[in-house]
C-alpha positions in Angstrom: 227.4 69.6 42.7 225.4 68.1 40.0 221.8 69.7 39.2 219.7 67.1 41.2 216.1 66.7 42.0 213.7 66.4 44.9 212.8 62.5 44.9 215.8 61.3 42.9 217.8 58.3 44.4 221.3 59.0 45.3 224.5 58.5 47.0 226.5 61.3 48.8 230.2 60.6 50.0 231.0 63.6 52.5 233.1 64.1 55.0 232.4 63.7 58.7 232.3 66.6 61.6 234.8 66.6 64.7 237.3 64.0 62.4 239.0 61.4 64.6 240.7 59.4 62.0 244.2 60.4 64.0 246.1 61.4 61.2 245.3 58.3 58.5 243.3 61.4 56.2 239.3 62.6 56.6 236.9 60.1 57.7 233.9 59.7 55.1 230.6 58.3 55.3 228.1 57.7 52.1 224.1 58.2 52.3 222.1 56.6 49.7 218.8 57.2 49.7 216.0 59.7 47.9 217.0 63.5 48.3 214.0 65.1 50.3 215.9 68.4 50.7 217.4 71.2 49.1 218.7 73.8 51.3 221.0 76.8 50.6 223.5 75.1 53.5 222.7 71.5 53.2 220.8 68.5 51.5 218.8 66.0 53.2 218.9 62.4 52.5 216.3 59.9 53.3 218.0 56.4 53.8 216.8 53.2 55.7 218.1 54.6 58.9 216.7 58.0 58.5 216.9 61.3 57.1 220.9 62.3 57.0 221.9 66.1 56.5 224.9 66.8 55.1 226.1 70.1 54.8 227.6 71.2 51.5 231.3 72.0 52.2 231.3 68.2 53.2 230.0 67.3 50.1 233.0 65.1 48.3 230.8 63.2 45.5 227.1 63.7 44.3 225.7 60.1 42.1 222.1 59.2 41.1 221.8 55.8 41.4 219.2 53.5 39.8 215.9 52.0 42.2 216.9 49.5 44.2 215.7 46.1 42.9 212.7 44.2 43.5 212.0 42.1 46.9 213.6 38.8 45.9 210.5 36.4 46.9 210.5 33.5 49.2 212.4 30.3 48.0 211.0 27.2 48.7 213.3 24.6 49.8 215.0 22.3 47.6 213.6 18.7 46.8 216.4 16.0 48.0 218.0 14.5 45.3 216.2 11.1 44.7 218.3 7.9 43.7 218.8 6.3 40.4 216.4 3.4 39.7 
């Protein structure tokens, strides 16, 4: 696993516990969200949902990823089109 930091925003693709994907290969989940923990067993993830730990021999992919952009702001609706004079 890459050297990561408390704080940084990432995504972790690991595979799940008790597998029940009936033969069709390992199923995986990703968690992207700010690392809040570094433990000798497992890292903690803080995503929208809340904080996901994720043992290391589940570990398949480690990524920083960049902020997530900016609240888009409200739109205001769109003038009808007027007719031609």
């Amino acid at each position: 696993m890459e050297r990561l930091q408390l704080g940084e925003r990432v995504v972790i693709r690991y595979r799940l516990p008790n597998d029940t994907s009936d033969g069709l290969g390992p199923s995986l989940s990703d968690a992207l969200g700010r690392l809040v923990e570094l433990r000798p067993d497992a890292v903690v993830v803080q995503t929208r949902r809340g904080p996901v730990t994720i043992p290391h021999d589940a570990i398949l992919l480690v990524k920083r990823v960049p902020p997530p952009p900016p609240p888009r702001g409200r739109t205001r609706p769109v003038d009808p089109p007027r007719p031609l004079a």
